[in-house]
C-alpha positions in Angstrom: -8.3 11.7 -3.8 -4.4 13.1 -4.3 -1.9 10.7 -4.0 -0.3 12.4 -1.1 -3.8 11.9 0.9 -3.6 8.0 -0.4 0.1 8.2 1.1 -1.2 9.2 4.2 -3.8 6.8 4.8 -1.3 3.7 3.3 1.2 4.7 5.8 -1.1 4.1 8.8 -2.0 0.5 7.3 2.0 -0.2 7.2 2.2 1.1 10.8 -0.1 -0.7 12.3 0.6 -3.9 10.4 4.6 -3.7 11.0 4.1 -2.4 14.3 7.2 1.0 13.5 7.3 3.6 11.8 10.7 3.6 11.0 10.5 4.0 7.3 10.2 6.8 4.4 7.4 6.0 2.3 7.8 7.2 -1.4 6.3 6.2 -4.3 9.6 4.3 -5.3 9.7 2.9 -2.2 9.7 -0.9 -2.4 9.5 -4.2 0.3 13.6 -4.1 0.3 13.5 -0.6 1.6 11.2 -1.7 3.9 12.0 -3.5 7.5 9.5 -6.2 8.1 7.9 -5.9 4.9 7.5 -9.5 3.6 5.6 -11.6 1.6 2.6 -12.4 4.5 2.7 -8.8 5.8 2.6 -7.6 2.3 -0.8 -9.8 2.0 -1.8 -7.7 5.4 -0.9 -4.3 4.3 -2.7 -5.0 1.2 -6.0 -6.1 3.0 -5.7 -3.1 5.7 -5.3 -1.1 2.8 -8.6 -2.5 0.6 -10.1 -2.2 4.5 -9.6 1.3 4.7 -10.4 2.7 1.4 -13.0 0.4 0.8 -11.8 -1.3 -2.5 -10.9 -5.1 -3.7 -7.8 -4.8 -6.0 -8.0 -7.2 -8.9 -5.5 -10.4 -8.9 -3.6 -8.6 -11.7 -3.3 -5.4 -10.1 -1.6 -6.9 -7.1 0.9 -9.2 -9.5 1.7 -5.8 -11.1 2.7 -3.8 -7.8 6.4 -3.2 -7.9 6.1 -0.3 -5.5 4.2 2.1 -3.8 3.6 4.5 -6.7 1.7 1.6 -8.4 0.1 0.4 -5.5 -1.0 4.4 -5.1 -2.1 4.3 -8.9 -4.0 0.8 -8.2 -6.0 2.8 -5.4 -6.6 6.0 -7.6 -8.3 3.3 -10.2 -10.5 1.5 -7.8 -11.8 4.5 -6.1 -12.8 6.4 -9.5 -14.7 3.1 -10.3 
């Protein structure tokens, strides 16, 4: 899958869990670019997102997410597993 299909389908789990669409997603985009991206619905993106693709990200993986290039390079790796 390309990472501009996994930006797609990300971008409807942040939609639906932050209820707007008033945001750029990018892969340097981070939670402080972000309105209404905090720690508990981070934790709800991430489990849309594990929803929707059908993956479990490991503990580390999330720890290591500093934006949404890694969390796109996080997907990539649990998809070709």
């Amino acid at each position: 899958m390309t990472k501009e299909a996994i930006l797609e389908k990300i971008k409807i789990s942040f939609v639906k869990v932050l209820e707007h669409s008033k945001f750029e997603l990018k892969e340097e985009t981070t939670a402080h670019d972000v309105d209404g991206w905090e720690s508990v619905t981070h934790m709800m993106i991430i489990t849309d997102i594990e929803n929707s693709f059908n993956i479990k990200f490991k503990l580390m993986d999330l720890m290591n997410m500093n934006n949404v290039g890694n969390l796109i390079e996080c997907i990539q790796k649990e998809l070709s597993n």
